[in-house]
C-alpha positions as CSV (number, residue, x, y, z in Angstrom):
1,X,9.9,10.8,6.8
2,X,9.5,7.1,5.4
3,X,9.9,4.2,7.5
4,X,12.0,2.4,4.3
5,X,13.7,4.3,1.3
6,X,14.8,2.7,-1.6
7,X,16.6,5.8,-3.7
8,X,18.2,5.2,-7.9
9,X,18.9,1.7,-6.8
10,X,20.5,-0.6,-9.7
11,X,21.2,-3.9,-10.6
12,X,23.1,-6.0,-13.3
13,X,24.1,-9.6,-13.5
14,X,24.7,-12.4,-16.5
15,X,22.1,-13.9,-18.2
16,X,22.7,-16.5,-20.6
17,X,25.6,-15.1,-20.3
18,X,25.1,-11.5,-21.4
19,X,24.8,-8.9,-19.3
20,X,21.6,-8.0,-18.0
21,X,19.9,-4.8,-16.3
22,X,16.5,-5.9,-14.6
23,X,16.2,-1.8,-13.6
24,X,19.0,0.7,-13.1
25,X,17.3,3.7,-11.2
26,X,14.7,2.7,-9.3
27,X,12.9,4.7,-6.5
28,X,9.9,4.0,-3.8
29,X,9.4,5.0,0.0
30,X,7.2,2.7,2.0
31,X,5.1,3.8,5.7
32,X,5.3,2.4,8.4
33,X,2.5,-0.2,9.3
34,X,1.4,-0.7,5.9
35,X,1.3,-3.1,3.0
36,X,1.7,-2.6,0.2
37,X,1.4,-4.8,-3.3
38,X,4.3,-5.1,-6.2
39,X,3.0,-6.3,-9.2
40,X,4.7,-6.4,-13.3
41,X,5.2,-8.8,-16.0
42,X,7.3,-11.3,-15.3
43,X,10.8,-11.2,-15.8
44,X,10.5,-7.4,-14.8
45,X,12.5,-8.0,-11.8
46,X,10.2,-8.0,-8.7
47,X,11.9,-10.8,-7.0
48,X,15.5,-9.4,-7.7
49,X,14.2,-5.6,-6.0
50,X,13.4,-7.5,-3.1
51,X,16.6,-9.6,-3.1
52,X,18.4,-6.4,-3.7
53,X,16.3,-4.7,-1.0
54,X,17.3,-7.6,1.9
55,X,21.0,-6.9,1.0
56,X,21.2,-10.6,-0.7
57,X,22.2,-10.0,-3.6
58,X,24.5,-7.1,-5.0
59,X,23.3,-3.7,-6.1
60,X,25.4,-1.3,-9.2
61,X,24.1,1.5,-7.5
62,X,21.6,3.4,-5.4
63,X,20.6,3.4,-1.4
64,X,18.6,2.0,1.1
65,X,17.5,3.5,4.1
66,X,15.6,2.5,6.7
67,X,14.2,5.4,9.4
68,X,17.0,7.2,7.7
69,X,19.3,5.1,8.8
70,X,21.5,4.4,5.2
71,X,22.4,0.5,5.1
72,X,26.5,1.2,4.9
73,X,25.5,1.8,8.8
74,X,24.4,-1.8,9.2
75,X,26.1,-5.1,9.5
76,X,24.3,-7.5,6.8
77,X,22.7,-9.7,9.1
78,X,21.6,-6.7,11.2
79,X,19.9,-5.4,7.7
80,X,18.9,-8.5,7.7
81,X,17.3,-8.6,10.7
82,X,15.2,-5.7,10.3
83,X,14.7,-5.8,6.7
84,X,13.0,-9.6,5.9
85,X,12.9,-11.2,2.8
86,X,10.5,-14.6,3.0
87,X,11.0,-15.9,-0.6
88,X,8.5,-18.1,-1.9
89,X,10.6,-21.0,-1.3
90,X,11.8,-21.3,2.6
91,X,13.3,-24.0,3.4
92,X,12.6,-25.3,6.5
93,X,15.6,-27.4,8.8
94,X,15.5,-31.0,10.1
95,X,13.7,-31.2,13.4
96,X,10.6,-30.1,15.0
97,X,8.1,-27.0,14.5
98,X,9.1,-25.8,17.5
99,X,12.8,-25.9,16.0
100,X,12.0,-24.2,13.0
101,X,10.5,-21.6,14.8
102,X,13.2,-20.7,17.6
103,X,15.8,-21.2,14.9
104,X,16.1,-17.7,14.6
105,X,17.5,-16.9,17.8
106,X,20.7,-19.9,16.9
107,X,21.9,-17.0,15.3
108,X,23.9,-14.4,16.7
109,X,22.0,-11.7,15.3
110,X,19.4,-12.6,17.6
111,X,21.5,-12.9,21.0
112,X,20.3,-10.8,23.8
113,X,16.7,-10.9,23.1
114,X,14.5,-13.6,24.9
115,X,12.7,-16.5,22.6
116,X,8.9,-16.6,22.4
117,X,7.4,-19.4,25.2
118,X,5.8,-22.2,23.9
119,X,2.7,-20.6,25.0
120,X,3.8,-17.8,22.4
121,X,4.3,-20.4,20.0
122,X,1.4,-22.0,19.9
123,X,-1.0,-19.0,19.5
124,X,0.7,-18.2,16.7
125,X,0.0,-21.9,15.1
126,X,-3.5,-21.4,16.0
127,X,-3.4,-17.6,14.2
128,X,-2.1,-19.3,11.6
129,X,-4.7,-22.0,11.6
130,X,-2.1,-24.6,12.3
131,X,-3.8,-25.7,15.6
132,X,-3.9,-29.3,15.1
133,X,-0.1,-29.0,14.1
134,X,2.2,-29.7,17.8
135,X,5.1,-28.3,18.4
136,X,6.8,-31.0,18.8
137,X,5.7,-32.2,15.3
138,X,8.2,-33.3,12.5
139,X,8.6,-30.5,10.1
140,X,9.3,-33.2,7.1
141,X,5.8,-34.5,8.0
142,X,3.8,-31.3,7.4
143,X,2.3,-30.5,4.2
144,X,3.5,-28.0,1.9
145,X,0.7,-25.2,2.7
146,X,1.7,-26.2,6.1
147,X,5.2,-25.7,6.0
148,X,4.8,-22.1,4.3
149,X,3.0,-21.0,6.9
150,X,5.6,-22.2,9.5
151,X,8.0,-20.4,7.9
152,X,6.3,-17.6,7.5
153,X,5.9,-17.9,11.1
154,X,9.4,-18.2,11.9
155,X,10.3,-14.9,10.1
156,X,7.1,-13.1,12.1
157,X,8.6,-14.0,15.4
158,X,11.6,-11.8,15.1
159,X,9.3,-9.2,14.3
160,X,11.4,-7.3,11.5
161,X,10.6,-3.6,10.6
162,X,9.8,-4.6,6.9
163,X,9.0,-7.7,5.4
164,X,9.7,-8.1,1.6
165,X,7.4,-11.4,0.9
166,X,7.7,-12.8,-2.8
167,X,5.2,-14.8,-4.0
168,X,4.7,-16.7,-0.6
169,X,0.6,-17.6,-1.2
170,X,1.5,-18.9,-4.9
171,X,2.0,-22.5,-4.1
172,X,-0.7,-22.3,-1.6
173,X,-3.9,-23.7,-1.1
174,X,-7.1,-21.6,-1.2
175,X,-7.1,-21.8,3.4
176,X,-3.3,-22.0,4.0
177,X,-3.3,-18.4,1.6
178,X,-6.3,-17.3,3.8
179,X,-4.2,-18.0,6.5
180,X,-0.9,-16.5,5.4
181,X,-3.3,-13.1,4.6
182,X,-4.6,-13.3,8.3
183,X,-1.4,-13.4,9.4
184,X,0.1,-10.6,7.5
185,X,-2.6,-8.8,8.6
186,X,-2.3,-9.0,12.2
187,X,2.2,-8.3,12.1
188,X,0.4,-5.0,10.8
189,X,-0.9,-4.2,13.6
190,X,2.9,-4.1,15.6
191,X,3.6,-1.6,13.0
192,X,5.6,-3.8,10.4
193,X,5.9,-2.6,6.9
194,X,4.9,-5.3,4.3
195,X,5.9,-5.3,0.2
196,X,4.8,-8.7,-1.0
197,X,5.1,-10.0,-4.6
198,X,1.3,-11.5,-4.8
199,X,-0.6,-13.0,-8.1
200,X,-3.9,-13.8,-6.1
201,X,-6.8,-12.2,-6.6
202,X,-7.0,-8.6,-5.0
203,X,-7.8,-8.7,-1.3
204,X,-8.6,-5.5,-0.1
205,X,-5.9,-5.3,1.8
206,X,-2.9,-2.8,0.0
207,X,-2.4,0.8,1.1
208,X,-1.0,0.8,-2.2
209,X,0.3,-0.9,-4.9
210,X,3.5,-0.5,-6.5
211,X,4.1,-1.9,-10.4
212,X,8.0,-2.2,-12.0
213,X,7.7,-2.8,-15.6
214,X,10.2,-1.9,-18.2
215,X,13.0,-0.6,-15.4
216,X,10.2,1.8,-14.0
217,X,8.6,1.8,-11.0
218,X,4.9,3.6,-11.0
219,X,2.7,3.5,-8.1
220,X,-0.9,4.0,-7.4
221,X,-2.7,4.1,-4.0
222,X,-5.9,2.1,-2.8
223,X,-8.8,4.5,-2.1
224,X,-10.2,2.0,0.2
225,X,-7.5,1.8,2.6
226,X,-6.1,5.5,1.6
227,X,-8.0,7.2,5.1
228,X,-7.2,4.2,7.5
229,X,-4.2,2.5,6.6
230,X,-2.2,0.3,7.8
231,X,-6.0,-1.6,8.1
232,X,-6.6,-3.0,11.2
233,X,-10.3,-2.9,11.3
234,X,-11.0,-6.8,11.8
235,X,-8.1,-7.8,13.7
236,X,-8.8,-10.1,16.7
237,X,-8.3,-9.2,20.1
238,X,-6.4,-12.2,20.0
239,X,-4.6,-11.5,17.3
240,X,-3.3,-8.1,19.1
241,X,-2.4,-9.3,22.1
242,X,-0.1,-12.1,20.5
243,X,1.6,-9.5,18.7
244,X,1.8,-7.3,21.9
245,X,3.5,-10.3,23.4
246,X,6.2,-10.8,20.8
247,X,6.9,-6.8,21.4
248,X,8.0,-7.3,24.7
249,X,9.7,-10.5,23.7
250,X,12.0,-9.9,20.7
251,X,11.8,-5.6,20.2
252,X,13.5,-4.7,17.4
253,X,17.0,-3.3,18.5
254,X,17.1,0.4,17.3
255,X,19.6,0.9,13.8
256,X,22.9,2.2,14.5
257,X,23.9,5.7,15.5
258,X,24.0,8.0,12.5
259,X,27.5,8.9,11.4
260,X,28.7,5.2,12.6
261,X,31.3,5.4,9.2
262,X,32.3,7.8,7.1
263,X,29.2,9.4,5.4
264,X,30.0,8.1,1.2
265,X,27.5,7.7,-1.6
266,X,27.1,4.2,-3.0
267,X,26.3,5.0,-6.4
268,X,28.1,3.6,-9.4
269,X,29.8,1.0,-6.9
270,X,29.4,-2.6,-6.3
271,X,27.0,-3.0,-3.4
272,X,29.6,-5.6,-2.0
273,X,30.8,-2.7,0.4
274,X,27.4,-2.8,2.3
275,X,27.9,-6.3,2.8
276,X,25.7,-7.7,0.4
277,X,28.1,-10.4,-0.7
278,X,29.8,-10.6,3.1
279,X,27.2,-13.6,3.9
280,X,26.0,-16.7,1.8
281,X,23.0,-15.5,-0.5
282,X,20.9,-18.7,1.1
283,X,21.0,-17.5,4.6
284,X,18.8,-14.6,6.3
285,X,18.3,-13.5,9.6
286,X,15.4,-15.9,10.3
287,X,16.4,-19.1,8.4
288,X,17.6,-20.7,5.1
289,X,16.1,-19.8,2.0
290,X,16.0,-21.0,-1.9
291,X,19.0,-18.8,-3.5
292,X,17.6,-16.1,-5.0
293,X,16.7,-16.7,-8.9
294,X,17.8,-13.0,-10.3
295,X,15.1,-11.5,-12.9
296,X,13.2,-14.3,-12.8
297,X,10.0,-12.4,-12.0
């Protein structure tokens, strides 16, 4: 069985103000511990699957499910939690590095499971190549490439089962995306999923890759990675024992028992009753984001 199932999911929205329809019945399943590409022309609606994926925005019709769990089971922050969307633009809040990077467990999705240590913290700058950055740094005084990669940090903390990552290297420097690749990379090898939005030359790195153009979604796998995915092959020592640490630190609590509600299909109805619209669109379970720009890409 999949780790994450996306099944006839649907969305429509005003554009201009017409009506629009980015996709209507879309379907994909994604394994766990690997990553996987999503590419199409722009205004195909990448950004607005992975919005719609995360629970922020609502869906007309179609299910999610993640280890079979369907997402009706699931509070939206505890979707949230499990399910991370890092859009290109996170915003970061006022304070230090080290805040941004504990801000995660302010929330109460996040109660009950121990913050990283500074010790924790700062292995994770350094896999990040962030190693002249403190943690008691201003966050306003980092540079841009800089402050992608801290957030980017902040939602690999929590360790999520799947992270959604749109367009995160675009704005990025040629090291800071080396970096961010590195580092996406090694939450692989904890056994998160990874769909990223990514216009960058190919690097290697995609079990597969996954293309929605014209309200379809086709998908082709990578031969390279095909025998050994999720690819591990050059990942530090280092690199797996920080990740090992953040296992025993913030575990991923298990989804809900089945049959939690009343088993209904969410087809053909507003995806408001999964909680889509129960929380602000700008906030996730691992910080503030940019609202999401429907269709955009």
């Amino acid at each position: 069985m999949a780790l994450f199932e996306v099944e006839h999911i649907g969305v429509r929205y005003h554009r201009n103000g017409e009506p629009f329809v980015p996709f209507s019945d879309v379907s994909f399943s994604l394994e766990a511990g690997c990553l996987y590409n999503l590419t199409g022309p722009s205004g195909s609606g990448k950004s607005t699957l992975l919005n719609a994926c995360a629970l922020m925005i609502p869906r007309s019709g179609g299910t999610l499910s993640l280890a079979g769990a369907p997402c009706r089971q699931f509070r939206p922050a505890q979707w949230r939690r499990r399910v991370c969307l890092v859009p290109q633009a996170s915003a970061l809040v006022p304070g230090t590095v080290r805040d941004n990077l504990l801000f995660p467990w302010t929330l109460k999705v996040n109660a009950g499971t121990p913050p990283p240590s500074d010790e924790v913290l700062r292995a994770l700058l350094s896999l990040a190549m962030l190693d002249g950055v403190g943690l008691d740094h201003a966050a306003a005084q980092l540079s841009g490439g800089q402050q992608a990669r801290v957030a980017l940090l902040r939602a690999f903390t929590t360790r999520p089962t799947v992270m959604l990552l749109d367009e995160v290297e675009a704005a990025l420097d040629e090291q800071s995306a080396v970096a961010v690749s590195r580092l996406t990379r090694a939450l692989l090898t904890s056994g998160t999923t990874c769909l990223r939005i990514r216009h960058r030359a190919e690097d290697g790195y995609a079990y597969g890759v996954f293309t929605l153009d014209g309200g379809t979604m086709s998908y082709q796998q990578n031969p390279l990675t095909a025998d050994n995915a999720p690819v591990t092959d050059d990942v530090s020592a280092h690199d797996m024992g920080v990740f090992q640490i953040l296992a025993s630190l913030a575990p991923t609590p298990p989804a809900p028992a089945m049959n939690a509600r009343p088993s209904a299909s969410v087809v053909g109805r507003s995806a408001a009753s999964d909680g889509a619209s129960a929380a602000s669109p700008t906030a996730s379970a691992v910080g503030p984001t940019a609202s999401p720009k429907e269709g955009s890409r």
